[in-house]
C-alpha positions in Angstrom: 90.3 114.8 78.2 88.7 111.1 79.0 86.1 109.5 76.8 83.0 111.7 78.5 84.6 114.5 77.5 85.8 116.0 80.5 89.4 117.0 81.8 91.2 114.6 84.1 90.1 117.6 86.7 86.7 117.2 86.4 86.7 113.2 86.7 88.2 113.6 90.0 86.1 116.6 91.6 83.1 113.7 90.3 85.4 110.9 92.6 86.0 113.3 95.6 82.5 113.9 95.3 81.4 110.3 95.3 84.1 109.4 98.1 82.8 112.0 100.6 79.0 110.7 100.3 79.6 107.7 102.2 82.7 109.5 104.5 81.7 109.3 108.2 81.7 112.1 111.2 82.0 110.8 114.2 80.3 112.4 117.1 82.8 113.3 120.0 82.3 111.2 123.1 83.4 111.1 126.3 83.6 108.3 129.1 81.2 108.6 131.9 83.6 108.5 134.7 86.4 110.9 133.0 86.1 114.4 134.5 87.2 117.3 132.1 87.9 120.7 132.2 85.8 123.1 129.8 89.8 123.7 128.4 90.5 120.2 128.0 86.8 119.5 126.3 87.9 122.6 124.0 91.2 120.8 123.1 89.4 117.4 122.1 87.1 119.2 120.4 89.5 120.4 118.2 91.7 117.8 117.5 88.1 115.7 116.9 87.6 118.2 114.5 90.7 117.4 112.4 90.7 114.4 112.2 89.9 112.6 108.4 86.4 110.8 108.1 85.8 107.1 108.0 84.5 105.0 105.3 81.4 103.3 107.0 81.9 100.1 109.2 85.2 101.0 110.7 87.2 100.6 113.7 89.5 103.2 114.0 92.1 104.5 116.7 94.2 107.9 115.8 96.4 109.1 118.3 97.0 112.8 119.0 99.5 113.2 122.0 102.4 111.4 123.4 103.2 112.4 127.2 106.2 110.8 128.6 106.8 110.1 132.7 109.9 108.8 133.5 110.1 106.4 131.2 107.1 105.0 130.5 105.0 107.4 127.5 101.4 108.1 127.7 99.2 108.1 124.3 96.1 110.1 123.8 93.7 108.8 121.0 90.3 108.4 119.9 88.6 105.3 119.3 86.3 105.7 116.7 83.5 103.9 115.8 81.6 104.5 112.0 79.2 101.7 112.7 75.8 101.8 113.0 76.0 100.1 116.5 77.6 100.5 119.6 80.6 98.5 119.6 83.0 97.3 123.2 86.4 96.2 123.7 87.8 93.2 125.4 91.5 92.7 125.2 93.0 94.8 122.8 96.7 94.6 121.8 98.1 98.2 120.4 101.3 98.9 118.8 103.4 102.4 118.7 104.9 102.5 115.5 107.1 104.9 113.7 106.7 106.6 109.9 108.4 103.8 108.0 106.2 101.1 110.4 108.8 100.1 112.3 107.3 98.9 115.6 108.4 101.0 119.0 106.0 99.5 121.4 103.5 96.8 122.1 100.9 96.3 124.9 98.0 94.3 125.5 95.1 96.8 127.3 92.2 95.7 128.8 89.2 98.2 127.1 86.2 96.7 129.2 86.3 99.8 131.4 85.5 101.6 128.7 82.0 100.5 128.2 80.1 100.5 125.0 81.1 103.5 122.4 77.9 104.5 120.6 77.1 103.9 116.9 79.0 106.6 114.8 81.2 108.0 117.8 84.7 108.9 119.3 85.9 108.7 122.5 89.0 110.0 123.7 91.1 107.5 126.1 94.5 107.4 127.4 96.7 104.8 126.9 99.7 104.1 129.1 102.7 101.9 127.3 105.6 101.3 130.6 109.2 101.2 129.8 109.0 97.3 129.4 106.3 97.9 126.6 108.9 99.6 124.3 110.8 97.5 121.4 113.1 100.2 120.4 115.5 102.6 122.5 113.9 105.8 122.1 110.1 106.9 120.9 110.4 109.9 119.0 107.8 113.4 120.0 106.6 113.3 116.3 105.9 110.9 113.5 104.4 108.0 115.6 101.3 106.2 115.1 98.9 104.5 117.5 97.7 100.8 116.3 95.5 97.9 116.5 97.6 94.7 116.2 95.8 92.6 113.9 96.2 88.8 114.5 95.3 86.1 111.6 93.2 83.4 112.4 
């Protein structure tokens, strides 16, 4: 029990409760000039769907498929948006990483194209790191993560 007289339990129901007021949904998006099947809308749907909620005033970008051609790999993620204004990209510099951190790719990618993403928003987009992107020898199926590169100023 803690000093209000409730179990340990109870204290954090109260804290998941408190935590999920100001969690964000994004709405799913999708570009203007990408043309989807109703499968392939269906498949973004769901994965939308799992993903976790933002705090308020994020950035976000959560990857949910690697593709590989030859020997270049192809990401799928969302960029999501919990502000409360449309946000665009300029240059943007993303990072594969693995599940200890350890970085497998890095490329620069120019997100004008993408246009604005609205206020409280995800839009899927595809992402395209070539074999002279990667920084390690393979990129594994599983256990990779999609990431901004943040750079201090």
């Amino acid at each position: 029990m803690n000093l209000f007289g409730k179990t340990d339990k109870a204290a954090s129901d109260v804290h998941e409760l408190l935590d999920q007021d100001d969690a964000v949904h994004t709405a799913l998006m999708f570009h203007k000039g990408w043309e989807t099947s109703k499968q392939e809308e269906y498949v973004y749907r769901f994965h939308h769907q799992r993903l976790p909620a933002l705090k308020p005033n994020q950035i976000s970008i959560s990857g949910i498929k690697l593709a590989r051609v030859e020997n270049d790999v192809i990401i799928v993620a969302f960029l999501r948006n919990s502000l409360e204004k449309a946000i665009m990209f300029d240059i943007v510099d993303l990072l594969l990483v693995d599940e200890d951190g350890k970085f497998l790719a890095k490329k620069a990618f120019d997100l004008t194209e993408l246009g604005e993403i609205p206020a409280l928003s995800s839009m899927p987009w595809r992402f395209l790191f070539e074999e002279g992107d990667m920084l390690a020898e393979t990129i594994p199926d599983h256990g990779w993560k999609i990431a901004f590169e943040w750079k201090r100023t």
